[in-house]
C-alpha positions in Angstrom: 136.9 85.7 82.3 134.3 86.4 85.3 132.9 89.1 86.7 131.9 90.3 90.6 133.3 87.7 93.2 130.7 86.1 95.0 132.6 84.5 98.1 136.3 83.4 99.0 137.2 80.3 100.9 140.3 79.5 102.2 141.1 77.6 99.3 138.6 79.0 96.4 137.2 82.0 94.8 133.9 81.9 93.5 132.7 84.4 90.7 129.9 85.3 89.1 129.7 85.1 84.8 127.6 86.5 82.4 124.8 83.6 83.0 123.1 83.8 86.4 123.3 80.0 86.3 126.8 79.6 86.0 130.0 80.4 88.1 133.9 80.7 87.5 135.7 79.1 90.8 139.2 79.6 91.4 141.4 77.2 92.8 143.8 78.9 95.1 147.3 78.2 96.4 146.6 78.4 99.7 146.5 75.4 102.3 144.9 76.0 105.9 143.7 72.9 108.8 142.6 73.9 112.0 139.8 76.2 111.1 142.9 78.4 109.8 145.1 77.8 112.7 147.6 76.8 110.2 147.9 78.9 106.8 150.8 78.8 103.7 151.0 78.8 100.3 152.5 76.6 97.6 153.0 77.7 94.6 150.8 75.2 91.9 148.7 73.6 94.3 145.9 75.0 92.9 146.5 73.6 89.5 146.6 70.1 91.3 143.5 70.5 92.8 141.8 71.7 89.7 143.4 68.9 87.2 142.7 66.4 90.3 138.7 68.0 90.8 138.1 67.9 86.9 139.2 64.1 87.0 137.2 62.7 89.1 133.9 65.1 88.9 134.4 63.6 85.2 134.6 60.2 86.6 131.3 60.8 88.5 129.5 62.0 85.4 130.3 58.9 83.6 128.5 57.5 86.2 125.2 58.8 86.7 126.1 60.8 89.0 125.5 64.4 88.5 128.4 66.9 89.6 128.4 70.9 88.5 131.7 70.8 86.6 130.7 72.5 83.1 134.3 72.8 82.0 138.3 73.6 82.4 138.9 77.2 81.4 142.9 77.2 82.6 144.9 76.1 84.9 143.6 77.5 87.8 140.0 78.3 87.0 136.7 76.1 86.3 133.4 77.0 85.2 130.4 75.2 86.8 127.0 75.6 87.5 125.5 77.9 89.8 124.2 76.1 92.8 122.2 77.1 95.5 124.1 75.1 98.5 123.3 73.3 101.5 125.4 74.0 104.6 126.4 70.7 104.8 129.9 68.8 104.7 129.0 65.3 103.5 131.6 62.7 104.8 131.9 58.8 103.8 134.6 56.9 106.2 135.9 53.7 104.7 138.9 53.4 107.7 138.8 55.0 110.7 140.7 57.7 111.4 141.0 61.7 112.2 138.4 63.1 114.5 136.1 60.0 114.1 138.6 58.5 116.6 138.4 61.9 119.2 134.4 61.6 118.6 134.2 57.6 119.5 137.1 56.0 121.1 135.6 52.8 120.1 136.7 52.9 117.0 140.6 51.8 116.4 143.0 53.8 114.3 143.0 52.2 110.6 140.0 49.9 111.1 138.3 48.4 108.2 134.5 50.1 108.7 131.7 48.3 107.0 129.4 49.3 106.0 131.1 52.9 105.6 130.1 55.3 107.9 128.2 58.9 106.6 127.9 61.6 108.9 126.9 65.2 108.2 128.7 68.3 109.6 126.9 72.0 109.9 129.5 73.9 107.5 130.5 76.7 110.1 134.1 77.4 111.4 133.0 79.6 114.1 131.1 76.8 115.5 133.6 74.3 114.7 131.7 72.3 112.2 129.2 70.5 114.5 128.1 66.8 114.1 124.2 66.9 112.6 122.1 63.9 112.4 118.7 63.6 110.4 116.6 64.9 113.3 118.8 67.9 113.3 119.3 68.8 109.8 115.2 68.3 109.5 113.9 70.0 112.2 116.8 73.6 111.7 115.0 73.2 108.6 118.2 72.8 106.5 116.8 69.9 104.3 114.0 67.8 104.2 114.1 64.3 104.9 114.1 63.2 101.6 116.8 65.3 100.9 118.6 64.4 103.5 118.5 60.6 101.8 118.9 61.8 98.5 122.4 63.3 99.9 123.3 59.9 101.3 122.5 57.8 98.4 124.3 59.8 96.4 127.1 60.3 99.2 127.1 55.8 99.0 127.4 55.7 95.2 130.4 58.7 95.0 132.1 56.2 97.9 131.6 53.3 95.9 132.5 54.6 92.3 135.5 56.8 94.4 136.9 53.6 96.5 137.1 51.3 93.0 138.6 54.0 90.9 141.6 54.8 93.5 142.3 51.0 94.5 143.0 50.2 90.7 145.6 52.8 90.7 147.0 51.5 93.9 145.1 53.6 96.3 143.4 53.7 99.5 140.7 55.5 100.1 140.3 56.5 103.5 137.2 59.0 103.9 136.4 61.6 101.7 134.0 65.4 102.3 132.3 66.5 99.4 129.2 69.4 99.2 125.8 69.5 97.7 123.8 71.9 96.0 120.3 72.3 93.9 120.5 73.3 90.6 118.3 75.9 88.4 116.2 72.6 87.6 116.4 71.7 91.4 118.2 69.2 91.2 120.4 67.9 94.1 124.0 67.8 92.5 127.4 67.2 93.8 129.5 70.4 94.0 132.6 72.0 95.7 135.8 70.2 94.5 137.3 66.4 95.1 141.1 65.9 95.8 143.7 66.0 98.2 142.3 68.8 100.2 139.4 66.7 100.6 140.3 63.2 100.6 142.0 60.8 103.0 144.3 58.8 100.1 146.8 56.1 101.3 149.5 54.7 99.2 148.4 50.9 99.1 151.7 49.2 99.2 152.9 50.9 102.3 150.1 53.4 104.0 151.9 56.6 102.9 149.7 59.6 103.3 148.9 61.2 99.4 146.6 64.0 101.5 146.5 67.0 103.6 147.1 65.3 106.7 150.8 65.7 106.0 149.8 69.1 106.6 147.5 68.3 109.6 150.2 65.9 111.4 153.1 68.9 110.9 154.9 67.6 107.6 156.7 70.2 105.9 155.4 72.2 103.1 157.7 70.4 100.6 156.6 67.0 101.9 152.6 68.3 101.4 153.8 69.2 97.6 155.8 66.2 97.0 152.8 63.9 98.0 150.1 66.1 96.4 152.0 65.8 92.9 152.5 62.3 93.4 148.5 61.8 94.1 147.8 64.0 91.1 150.3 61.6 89.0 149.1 58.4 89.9 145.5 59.0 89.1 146.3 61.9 86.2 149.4 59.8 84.7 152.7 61.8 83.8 
């Protein structure tokens, strides 16, 4: 199925195939928040991230937005292009809440935030993800500044094809992370993985959490499951 492994995350592997421009990921079990601070398993989690990532990277490409899903090999395992990534955590905030409230007080907890918010986080746990703006991102030479709006277009139109999709099934969409990367043709394409793991996802009729901040706010590992299968049944169906 795949070859040399390329790098592991705390929640994927990443290997390399038989094309240079394409990669097998793995979608683990394993759940971590605090920069690894916390760290468990549960068993088929990472079949519910991988049926919920192939959903809605689907969704994107019908579209116009470009993702670098290629296809579902199994349950665990997807094949996607090879990109060449930017160190970047993308995040769109719909509501206010997690560290945007630590950052800026200003904000209240649940607020309504429009327009959304985008902000940009250098992808580094040693250094505790730090906050980048456009100055910073241009001038470490990390993107360009056209790149950098490229990103946030494409970060606007994911929020806005993301937020419709999730309230017709009876979902809130709080904030969601997502990654880019250029492709062999250079393009800028969404990659990484969208689903509970890195979503905010509120139950509309009463504000129950569908995401890993069960985990974050110290819910037990069968309430995490319980609300990650439901998430993956609402927008998956039975």
């Amino acid at each position: 199925m795949a070859n040399e492994l390329l790098s592991e995350g705390k929640t994927k592997k990443i290997f390399a195939t038989d094309n240079p421009n394409e990669v097998m990921i793995e979608f683990k079990d394993d759940i971590t928040a605090g920069n690894m601070a916390k760290h468990d398993v549960i068993a088929g989690k990472g079949k519910i991230n991988a049926d919920i990532t192939e959903n809605l990277f689907k969704l994107m490409e019908a579209n116009g937005i470009s993702t670098h899903f290629i296809k579902r090999v199994d349950d665990t395992h997807v094949l996607a292009k090879r990109l060449s990534m930017y160190p970047l955590e993308a995040v769109c905030r719909n509501i206010a809440a997690g560290s945007l409230l630590r950052r800026i007080p200003l904000f209240k907890q649940g607020e309504v935030l429009e327009p959304p918010i985008v902000e940009f986080f250098y992808k580094s746990d040693e250094m505790g993800d730090p906050l980048l703006n456009t100055s910073h991102i241009e001038t470490l030479g990390i993107a360009t500044r056209d790149e950098i709006k490229d990103m946030e277009e494409k970060l606007r139109k994911i929020n806005g094809v993301l937020r419709e999709y999730l309230s017709k099934k009876g979902l809130i969409l709080v904030d969601f992370k997502v990654e880019f990367g250029r492709d062999s043709k250079g393009e800028i394409v969404l990659g990484d993985e969208l689903n509970g793991d890195s979503m905010r996802v509120w139950r509309a009729s009463d504000k129950k959490i569908l995401d890993k901040d069960v985990y974050r706010k110290g819910g037990k590992i069968e309430e995490l499951k319980a609300a990650y299968e439901e998430l993956s049944r609402v927008l998956l169906g039975d």
